[in-house]
PDB file of the backbone (N, CA, C, O) and the ligand in Angstrom, with CONECT records:
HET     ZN  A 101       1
ATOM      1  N   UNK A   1       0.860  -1.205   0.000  1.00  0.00           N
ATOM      2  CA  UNK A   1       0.000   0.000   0.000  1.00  0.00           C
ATOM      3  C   UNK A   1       0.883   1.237   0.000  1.00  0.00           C
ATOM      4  O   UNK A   1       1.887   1.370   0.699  1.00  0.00           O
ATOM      5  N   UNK A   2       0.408   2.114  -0.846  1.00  0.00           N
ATOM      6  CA  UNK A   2       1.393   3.418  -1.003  1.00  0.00           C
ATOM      7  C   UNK A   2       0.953   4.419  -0.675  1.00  0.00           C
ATOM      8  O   UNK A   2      -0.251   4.422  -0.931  1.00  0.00           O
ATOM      9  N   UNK A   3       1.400   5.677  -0.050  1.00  0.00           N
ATOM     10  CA  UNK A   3       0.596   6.466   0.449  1.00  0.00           C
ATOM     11  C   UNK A   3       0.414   7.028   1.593  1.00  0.00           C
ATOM     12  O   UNK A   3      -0.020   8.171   1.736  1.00  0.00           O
ATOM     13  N   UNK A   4       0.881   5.909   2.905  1.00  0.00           N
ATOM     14  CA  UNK A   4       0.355   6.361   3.928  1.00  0.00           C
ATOM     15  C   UNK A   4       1.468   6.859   4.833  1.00  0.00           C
ATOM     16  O   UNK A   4       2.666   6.577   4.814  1.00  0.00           O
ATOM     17  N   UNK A   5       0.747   7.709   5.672  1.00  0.00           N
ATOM     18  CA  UNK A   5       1.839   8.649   6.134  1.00  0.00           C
ATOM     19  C   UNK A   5       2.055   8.691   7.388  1.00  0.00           C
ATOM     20  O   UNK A   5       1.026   8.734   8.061  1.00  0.00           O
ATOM     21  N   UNK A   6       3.063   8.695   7.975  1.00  0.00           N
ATOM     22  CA  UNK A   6       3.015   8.624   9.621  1.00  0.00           C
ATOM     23  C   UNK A   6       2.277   9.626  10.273  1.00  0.00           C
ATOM     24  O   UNK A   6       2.041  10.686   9.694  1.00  0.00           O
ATOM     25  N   UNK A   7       1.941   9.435  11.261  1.00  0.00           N
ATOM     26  CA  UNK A   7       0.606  10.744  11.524  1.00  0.00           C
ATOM     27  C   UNK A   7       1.689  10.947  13.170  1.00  0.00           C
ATOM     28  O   UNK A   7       1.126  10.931  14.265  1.00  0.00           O
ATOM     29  N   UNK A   8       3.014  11.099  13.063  1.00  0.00           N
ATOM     30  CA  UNK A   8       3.931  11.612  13.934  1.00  0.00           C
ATOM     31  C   UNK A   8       4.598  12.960  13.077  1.00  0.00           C
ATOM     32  O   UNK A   8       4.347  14.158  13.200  1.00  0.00           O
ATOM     33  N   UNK A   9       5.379  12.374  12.328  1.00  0.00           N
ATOM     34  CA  UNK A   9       6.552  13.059  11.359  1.00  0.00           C
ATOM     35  C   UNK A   9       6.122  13.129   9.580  1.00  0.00           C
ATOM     36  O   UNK A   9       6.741  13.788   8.743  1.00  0.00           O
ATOM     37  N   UNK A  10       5.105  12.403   9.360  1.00  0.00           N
ATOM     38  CA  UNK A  10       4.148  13.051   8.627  1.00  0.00           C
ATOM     39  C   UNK A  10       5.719  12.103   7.250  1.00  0.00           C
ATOM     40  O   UNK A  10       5.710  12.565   6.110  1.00  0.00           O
ATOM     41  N   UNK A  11       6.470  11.305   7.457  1.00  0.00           N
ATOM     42  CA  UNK A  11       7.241  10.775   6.563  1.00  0.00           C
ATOM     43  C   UNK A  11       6.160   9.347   5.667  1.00  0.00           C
ATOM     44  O   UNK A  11       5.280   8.736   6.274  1.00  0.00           O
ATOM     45  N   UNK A  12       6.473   9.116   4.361  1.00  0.00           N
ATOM     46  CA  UNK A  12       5.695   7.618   4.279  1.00  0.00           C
ATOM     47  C   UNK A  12       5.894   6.584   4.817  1.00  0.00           C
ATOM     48  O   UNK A  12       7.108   6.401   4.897  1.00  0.00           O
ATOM     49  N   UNK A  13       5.109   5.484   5.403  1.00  0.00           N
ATOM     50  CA  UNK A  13       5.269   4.462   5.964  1.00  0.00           C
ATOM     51  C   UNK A  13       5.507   3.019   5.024  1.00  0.00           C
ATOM     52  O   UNK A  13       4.614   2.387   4.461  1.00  0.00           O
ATOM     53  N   UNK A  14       6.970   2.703   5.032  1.00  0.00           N
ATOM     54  CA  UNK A  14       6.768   1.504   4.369  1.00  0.00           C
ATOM     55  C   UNK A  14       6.891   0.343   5.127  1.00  0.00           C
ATOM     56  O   UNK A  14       7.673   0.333   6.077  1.00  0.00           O
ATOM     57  N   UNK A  15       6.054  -0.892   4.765  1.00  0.00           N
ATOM     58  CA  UNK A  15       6.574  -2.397   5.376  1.00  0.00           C
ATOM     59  C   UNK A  15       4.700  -2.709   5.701  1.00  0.00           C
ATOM     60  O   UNK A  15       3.647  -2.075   5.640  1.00  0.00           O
ATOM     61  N   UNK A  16       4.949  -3.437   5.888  1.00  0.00           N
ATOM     62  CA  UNK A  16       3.681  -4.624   6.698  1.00  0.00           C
ATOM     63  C   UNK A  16       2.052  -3.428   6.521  1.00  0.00           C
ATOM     64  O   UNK A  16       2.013  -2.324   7.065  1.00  0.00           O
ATOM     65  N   UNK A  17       1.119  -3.887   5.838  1.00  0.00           N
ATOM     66  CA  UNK A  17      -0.027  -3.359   5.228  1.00  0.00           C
ATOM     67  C   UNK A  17      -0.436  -2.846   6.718  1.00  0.00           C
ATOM     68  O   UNK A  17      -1.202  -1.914   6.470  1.00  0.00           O
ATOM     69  N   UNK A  18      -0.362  -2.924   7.742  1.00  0.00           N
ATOM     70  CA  UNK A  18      -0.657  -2.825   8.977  1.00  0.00           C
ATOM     71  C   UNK A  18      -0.221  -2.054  10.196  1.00  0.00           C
ATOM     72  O   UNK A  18      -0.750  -1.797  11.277  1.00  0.00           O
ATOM     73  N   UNK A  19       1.325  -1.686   9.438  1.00  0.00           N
ATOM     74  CA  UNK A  19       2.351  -0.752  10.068  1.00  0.00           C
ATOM     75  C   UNK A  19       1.626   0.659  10.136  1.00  0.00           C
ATOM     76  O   UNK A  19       0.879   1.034   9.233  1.00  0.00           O
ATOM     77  N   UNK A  20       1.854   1.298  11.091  1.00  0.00           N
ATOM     78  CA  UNK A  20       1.485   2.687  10.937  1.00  0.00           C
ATOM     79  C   UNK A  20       2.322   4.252  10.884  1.00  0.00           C
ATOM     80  O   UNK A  20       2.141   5.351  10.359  1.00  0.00           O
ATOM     81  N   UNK A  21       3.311   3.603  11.757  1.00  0.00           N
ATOM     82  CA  UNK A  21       4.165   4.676  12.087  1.00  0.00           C
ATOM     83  C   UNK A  21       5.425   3.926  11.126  1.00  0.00           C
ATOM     84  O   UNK A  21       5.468   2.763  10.725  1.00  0.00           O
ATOM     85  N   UNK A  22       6.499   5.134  10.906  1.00  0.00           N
ATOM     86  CA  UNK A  22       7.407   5.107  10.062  1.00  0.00           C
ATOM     87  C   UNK A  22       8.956   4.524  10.611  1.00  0.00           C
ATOM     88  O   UNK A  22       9.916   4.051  10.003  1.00  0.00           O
ATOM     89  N   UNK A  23       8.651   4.850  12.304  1.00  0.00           N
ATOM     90  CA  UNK A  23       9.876   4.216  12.799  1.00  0.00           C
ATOM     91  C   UNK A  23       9.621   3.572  14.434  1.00  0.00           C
ATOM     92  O   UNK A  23       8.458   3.794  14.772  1.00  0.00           O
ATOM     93  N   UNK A  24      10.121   3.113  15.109  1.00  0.00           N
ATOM     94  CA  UNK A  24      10.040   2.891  16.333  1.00  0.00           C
ATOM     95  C   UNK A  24       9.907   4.181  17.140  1.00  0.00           C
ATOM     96  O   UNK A  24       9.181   4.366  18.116  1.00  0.00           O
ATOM     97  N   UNK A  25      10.643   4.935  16.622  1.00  0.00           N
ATOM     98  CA  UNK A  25      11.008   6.317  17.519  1.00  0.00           C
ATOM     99  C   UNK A  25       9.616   7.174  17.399  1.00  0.00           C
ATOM    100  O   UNK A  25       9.052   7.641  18.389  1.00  0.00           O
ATOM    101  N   UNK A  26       9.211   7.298  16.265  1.00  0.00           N
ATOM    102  CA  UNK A  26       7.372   7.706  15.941  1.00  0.00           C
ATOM    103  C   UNK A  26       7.087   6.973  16.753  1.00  0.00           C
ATOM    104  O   UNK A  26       7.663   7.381  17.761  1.00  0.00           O
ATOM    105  N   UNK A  27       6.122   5.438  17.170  1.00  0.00           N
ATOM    106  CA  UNK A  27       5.431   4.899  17.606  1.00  0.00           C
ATOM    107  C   UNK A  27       5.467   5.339  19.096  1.00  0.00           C
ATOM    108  O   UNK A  27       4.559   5.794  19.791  1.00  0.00           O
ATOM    109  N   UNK A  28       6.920   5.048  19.429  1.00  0.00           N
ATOM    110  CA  UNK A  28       7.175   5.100  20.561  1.00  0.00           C
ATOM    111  C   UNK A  28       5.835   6.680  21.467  1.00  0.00           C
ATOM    112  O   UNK A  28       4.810   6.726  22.146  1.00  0.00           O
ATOM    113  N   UNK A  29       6.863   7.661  20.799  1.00  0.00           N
ATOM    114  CA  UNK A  29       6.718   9.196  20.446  1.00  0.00           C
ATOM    115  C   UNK A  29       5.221   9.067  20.968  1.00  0.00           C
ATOM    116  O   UNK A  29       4.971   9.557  22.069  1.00  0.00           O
ATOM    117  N   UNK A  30       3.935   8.271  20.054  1.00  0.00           N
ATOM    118  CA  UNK A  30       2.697   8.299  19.682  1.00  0.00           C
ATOM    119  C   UNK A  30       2.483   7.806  20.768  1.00  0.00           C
ATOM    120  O   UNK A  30       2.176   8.603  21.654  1.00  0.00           O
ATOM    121  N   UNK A  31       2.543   6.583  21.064  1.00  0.00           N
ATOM    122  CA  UNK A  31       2.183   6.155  22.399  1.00  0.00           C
ATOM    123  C   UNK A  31       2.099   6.363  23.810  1.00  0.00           C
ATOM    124  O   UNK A  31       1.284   5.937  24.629  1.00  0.00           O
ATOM    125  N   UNK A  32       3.418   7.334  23.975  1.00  0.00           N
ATOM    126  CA  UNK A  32       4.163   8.439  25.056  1.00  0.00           C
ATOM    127  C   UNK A  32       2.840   9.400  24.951  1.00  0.00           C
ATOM    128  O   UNK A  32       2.209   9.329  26.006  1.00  0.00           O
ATOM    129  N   UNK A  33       2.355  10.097  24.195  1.00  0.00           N
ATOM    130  CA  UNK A  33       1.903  11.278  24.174  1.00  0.00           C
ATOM    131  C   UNK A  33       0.269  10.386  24.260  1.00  0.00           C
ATOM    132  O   UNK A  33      -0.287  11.484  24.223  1.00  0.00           O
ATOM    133  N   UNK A  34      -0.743   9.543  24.327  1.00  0.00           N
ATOM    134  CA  UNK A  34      -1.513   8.910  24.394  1.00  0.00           C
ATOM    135  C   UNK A  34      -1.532   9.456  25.552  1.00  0.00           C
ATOM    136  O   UNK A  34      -2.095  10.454  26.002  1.00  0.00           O
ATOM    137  N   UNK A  35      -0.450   8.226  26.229  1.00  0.00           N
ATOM    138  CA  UNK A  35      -0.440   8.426  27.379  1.00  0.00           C
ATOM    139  C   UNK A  35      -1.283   9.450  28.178  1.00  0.00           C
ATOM    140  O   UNK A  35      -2.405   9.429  28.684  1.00  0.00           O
ATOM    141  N   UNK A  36      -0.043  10.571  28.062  1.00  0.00           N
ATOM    142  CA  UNK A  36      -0.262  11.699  28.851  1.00  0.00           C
ATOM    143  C   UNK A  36      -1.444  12.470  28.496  1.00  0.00           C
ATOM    144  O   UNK A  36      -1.973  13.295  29.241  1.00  0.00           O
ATOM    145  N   UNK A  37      -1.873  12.137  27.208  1.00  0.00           N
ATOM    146  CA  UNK A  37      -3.444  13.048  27.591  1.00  0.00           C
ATOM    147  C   UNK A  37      -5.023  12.196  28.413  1.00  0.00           C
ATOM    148  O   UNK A  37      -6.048  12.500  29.024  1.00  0.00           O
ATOM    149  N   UNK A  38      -4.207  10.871  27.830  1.00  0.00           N
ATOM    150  CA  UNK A  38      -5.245  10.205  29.239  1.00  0.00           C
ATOM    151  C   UNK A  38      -4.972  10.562  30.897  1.00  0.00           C
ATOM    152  O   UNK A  38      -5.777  10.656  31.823  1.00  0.00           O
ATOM    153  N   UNK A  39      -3.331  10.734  30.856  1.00  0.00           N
ATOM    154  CA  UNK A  39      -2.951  11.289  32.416  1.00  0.00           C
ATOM    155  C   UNK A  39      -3.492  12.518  32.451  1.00  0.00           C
ATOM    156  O   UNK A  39      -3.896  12.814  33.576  1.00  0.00           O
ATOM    157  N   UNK A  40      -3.698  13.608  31.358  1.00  0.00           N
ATOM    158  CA  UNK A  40      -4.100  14.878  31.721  1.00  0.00           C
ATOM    159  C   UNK A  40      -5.869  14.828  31.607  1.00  0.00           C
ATOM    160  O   UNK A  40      -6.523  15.846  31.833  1.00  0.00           O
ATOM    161  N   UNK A  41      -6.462  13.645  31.267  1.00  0.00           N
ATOM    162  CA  UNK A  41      -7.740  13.531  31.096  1.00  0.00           C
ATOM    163  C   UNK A  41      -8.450  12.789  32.300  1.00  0.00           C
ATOM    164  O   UNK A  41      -9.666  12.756  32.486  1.00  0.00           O
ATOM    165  N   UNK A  42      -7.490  12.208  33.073  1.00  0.00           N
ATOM    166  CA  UNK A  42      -8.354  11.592  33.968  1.00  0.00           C
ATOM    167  C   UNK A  42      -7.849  12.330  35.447  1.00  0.00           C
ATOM    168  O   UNK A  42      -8.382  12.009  36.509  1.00  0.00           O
ATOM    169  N   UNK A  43      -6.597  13.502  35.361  1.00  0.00           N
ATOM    170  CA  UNK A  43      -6.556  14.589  36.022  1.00  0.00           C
ATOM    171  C   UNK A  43      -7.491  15.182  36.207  1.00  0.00           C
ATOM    172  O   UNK A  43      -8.034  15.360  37.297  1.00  0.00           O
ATOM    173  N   UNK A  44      -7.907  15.679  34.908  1.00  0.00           N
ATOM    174  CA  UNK A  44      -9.538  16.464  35.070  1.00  0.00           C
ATOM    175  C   UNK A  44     -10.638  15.828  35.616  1.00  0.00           C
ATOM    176  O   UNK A  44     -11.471  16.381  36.333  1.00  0.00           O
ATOM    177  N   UNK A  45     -10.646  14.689  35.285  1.00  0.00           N
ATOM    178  CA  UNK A  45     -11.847  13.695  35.722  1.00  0.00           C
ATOM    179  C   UNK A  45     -11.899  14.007  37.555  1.00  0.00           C
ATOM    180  O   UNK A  45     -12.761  14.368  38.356  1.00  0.00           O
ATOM    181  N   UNK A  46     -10.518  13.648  37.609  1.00  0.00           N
ATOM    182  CA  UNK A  46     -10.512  13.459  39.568  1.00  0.00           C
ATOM    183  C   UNK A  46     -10.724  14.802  39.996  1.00  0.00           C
ATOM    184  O   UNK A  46     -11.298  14.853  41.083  1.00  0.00           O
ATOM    185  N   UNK A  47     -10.328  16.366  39.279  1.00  0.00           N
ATOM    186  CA  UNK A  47     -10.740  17.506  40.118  1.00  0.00           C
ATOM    187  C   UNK A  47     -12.216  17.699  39.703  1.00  0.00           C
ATOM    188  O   UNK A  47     -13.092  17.905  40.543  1.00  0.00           O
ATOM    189  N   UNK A  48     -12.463  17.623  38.354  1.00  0.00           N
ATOM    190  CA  UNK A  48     -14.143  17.725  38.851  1.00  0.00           C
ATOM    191  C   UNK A  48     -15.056  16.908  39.876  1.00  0.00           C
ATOM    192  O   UNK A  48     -16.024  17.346  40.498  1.00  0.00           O
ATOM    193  N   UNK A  49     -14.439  15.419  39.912  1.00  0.00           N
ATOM    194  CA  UNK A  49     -15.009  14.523  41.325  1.00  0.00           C
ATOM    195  C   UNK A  49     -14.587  15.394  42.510  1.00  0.00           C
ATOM    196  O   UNK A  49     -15.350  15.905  43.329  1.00  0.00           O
ATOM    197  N   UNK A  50     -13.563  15.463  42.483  1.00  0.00           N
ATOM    198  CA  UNK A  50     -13.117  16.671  44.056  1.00  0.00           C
ATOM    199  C   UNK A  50     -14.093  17.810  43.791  1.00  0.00           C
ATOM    200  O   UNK A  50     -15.034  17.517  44.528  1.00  0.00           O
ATOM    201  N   UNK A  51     -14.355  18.737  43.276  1.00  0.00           N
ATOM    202  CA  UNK A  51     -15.126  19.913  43.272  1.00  0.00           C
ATOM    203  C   UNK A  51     -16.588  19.212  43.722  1.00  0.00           C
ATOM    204  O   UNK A  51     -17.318  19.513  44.667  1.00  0.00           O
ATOM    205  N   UNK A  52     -16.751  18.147  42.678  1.00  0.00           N
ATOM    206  CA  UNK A  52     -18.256  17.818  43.201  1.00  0.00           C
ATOM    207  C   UNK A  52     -18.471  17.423  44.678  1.00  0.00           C
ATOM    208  O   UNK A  52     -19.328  17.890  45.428  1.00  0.00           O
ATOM    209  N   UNK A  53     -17.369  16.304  45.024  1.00  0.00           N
ATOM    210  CA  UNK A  53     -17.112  16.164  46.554  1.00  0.00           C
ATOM    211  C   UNK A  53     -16.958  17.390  47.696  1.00  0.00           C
ATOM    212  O   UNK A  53     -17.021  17.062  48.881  1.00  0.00           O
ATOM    213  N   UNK A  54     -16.736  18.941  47.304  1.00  0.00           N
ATOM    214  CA  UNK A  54     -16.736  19.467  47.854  1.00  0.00           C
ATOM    215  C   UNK A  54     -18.308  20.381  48.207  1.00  0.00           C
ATOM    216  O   UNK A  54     -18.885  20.729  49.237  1.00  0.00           O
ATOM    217  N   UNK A  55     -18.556  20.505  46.806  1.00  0.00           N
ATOM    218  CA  UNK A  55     -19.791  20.784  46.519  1.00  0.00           C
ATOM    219  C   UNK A  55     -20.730  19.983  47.473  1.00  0.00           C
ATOM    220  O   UNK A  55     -21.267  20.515  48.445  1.00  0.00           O
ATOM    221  N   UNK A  56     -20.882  18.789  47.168  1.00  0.00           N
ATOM    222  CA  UNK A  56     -21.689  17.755  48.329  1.00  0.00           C
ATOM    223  C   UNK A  56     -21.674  18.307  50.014  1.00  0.00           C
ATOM    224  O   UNK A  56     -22.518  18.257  50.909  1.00  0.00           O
ATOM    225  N   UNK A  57     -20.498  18.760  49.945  1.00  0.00           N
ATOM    226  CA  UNK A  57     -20.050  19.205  51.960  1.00  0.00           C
ATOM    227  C   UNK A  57     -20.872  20.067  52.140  1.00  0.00           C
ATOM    228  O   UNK A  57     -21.609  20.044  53.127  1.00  0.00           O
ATOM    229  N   UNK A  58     -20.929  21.168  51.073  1.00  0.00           N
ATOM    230  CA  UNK A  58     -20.816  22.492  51.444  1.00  0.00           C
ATOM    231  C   UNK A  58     -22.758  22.410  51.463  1.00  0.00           C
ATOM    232  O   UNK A  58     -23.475  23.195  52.083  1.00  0.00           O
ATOM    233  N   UNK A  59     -23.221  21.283  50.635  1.00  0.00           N
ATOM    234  CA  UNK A  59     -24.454  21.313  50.853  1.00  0.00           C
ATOM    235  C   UNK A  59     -24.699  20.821  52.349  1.00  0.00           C
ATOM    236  O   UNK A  59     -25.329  21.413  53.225  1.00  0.00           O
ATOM    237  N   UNK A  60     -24.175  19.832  52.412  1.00  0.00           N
ATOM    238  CA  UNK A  60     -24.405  18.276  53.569  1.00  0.00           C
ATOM    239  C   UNK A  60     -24.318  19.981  54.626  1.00  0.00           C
ATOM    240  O   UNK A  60     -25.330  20.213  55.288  1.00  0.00           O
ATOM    241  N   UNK A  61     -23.458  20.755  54.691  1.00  0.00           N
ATOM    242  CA  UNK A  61     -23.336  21.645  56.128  1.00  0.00           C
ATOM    243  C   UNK A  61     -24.452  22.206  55.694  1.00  0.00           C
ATOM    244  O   UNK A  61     -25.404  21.918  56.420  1.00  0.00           O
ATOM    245  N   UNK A  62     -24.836  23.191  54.413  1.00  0.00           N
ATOM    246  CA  UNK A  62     -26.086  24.502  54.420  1.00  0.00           C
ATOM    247  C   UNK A  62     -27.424  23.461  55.177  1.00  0.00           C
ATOM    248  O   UNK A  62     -28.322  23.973  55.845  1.00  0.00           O
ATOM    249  N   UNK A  63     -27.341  22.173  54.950  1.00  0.00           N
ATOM    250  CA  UNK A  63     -28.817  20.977  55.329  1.00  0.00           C
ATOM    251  C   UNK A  63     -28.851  21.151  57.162  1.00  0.00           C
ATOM    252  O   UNK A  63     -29.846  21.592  57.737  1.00  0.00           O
ATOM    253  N   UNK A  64     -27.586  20.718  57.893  1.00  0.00           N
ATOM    254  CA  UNK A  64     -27.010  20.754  58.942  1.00  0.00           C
ATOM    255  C   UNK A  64     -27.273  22.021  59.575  1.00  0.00           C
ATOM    256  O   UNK A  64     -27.638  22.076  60.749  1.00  0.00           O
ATOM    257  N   UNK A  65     -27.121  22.951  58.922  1.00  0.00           N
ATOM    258  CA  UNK A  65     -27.283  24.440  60.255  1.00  0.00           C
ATOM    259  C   UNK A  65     -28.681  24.508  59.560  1.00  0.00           C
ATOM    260  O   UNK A  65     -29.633  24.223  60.286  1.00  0.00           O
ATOM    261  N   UNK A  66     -28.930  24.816  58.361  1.00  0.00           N
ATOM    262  CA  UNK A  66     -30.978  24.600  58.514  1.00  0.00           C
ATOM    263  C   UNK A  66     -31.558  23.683  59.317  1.00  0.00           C
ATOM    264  O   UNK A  66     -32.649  23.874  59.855  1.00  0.00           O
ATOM    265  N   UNK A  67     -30.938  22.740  59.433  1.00  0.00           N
ATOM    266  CA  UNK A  67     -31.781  21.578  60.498  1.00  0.00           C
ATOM    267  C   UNK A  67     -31.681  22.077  61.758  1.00  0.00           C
ATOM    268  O   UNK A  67     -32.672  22.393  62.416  1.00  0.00           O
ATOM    269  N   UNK A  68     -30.590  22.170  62.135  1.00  0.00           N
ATOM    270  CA  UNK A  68     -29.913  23.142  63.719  1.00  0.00           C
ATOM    271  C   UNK A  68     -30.859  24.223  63.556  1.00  0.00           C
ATOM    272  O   UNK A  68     -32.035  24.025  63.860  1.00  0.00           O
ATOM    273  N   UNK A  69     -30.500  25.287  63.135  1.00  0.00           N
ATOM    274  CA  UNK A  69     -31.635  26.757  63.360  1.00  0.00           C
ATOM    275  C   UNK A  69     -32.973  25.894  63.606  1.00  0.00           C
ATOM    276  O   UNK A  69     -33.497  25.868  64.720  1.00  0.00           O
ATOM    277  N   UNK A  70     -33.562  25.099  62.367  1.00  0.00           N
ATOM    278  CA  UNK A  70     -35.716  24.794  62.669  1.00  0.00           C
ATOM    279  C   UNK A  70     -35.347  24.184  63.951  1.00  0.00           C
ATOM    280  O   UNK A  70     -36.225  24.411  64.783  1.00  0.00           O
ATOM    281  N   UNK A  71     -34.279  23.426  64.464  1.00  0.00           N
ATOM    282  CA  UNK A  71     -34.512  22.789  65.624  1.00  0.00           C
ATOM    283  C   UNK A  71     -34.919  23.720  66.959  1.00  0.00           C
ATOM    284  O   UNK A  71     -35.924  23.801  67.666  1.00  0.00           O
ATOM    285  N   UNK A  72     -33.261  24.557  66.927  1.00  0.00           N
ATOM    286  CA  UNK A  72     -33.847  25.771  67.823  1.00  0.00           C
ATOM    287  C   UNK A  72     -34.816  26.616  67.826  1.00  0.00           C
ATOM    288  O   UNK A  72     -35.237  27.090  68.881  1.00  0.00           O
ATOM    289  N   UNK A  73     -35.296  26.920  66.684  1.00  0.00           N
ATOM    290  CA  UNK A  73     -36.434  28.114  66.717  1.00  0.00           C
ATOM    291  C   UNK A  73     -37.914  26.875  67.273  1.00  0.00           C
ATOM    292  O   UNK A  73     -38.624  27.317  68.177  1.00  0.00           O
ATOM    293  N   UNK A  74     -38.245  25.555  66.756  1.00  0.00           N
ATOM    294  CA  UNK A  74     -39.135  24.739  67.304  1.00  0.00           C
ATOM    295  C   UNK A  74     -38.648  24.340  68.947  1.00  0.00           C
ATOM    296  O   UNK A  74     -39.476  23.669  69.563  1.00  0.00           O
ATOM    297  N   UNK A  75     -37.384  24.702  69.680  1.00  0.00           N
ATOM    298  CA  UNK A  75     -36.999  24.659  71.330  1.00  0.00           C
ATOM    299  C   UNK A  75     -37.585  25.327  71.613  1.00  0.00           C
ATOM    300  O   UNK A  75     -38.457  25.004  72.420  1.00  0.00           O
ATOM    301  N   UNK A  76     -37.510  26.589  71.185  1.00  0.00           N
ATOM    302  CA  UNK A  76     -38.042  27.977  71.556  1.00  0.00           C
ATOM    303  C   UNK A  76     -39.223  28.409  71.475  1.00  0.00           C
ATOM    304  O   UNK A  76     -39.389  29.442  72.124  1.00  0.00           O
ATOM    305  N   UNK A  77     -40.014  28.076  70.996  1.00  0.00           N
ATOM    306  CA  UNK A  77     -41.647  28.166  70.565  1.00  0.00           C
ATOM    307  C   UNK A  77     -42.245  27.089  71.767  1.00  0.00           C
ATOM    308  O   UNK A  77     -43.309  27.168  72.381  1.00  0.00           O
ATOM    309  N   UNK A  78     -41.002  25.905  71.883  1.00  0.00           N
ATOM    310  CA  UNK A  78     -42.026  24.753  73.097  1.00  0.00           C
ATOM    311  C   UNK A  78     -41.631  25.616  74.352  1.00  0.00           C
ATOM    312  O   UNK A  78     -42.555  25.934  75.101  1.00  0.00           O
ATOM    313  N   UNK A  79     -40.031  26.134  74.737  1.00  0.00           N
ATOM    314  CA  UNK A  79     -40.005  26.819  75.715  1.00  0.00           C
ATOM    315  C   UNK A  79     -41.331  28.296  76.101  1.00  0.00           C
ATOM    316  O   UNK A  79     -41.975  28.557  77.117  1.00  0.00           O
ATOM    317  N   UNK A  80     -41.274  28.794  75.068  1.00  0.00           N
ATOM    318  CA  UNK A  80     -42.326  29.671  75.390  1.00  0.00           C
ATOM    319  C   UNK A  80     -43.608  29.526  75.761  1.00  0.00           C
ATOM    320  O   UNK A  80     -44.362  30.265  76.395  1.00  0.00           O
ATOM    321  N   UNK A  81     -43.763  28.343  75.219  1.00  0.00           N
ATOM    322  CA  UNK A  81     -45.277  27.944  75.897  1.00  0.00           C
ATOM    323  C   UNK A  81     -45.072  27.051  77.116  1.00  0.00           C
ATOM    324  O   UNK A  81     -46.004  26.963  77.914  1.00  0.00           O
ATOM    325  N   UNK A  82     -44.402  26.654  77.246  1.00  0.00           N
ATOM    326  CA  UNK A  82     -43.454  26.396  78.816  1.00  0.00           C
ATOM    327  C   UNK A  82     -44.021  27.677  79.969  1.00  0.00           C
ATOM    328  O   UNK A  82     -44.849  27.601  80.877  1.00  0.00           O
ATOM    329  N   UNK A  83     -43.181  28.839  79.482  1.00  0.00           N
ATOM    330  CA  UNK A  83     -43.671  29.775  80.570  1.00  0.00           C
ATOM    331  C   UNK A  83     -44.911  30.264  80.420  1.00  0.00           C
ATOM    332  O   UNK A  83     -45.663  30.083  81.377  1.00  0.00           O
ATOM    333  N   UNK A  84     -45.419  30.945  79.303  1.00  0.00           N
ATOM    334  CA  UNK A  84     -47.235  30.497  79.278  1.00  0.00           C
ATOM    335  C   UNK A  84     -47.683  29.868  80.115  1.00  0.00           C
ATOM    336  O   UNK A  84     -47.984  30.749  80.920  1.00  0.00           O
ATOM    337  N   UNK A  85     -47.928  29.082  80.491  1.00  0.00           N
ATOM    338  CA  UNK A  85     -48.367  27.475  80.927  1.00  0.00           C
ATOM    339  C   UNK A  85     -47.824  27.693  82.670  1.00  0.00           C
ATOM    340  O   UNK A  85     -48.308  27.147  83.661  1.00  0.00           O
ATOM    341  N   UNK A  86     -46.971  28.418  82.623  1.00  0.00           N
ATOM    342  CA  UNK A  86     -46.154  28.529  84.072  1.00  0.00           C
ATOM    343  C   UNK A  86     -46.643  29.563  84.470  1.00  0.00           C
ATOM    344  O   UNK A  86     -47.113  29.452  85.602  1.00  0.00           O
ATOM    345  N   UNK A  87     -46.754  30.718  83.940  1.00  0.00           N
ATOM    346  CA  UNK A  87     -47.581  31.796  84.210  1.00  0.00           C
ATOM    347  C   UNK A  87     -49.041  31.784  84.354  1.00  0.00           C
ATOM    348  O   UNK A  87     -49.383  32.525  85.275  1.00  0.00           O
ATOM    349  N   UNK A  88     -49.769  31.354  83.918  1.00  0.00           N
ATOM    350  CA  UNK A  88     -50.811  30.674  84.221  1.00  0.00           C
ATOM    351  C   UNK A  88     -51.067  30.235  85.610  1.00  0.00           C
ATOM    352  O   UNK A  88     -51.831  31.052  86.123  1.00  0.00           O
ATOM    353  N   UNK A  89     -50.769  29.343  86.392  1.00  0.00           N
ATOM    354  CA  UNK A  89     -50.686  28.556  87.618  1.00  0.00           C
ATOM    355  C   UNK A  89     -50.516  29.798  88.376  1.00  0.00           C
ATOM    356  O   UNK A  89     -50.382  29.761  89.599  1.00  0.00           O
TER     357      UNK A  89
HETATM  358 ZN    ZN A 101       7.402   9.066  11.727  1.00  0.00          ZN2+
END
């Protein structure tokens, strides 16, 4: 097959209908750089999981002091009718 071109160094590729790259040092090259954008792709992956994980806290606390405050303001409404009730007598 004639024609095809290393998609490293952009030289023609000859040998085996199946070959792609033009030398070891291309392949190599190609494979190296794979690599690292899966390392720089699943970098991103783990800080958006961290952001979301943080995101989750920051809710899990806003749920936590809303629950805390209705708790106290419903203490405070039973305390008051506490002394009501005491005042009374
Ligand atoms: Zn090449």
């Amino acid at each position: 097959m004639k024609g095809r071109k290393c998609p490293v160094c952009g030289k023609e590729v000859n040998g085996r209908s199946d070959k792609r790259f033009c030398s070891d040092e291309c392949r190599i090259f190609y494979n190296n750089s794979l690599g690292r954008t899966r390392r720089a792709r699943n970098r991103k992956q783990l800080s958006a999981i961290r952001s979301n994980i943080m995101e989750l806290e920051r809710a899990n606390a806003r749920f936590l002091l809303r629950t805390l405050s209705w708790i106290s303001k419903v203490f405070r409404i039973l305390c008051s009718f506490k002394k009501v009730s005491n005042e009374r007598e």
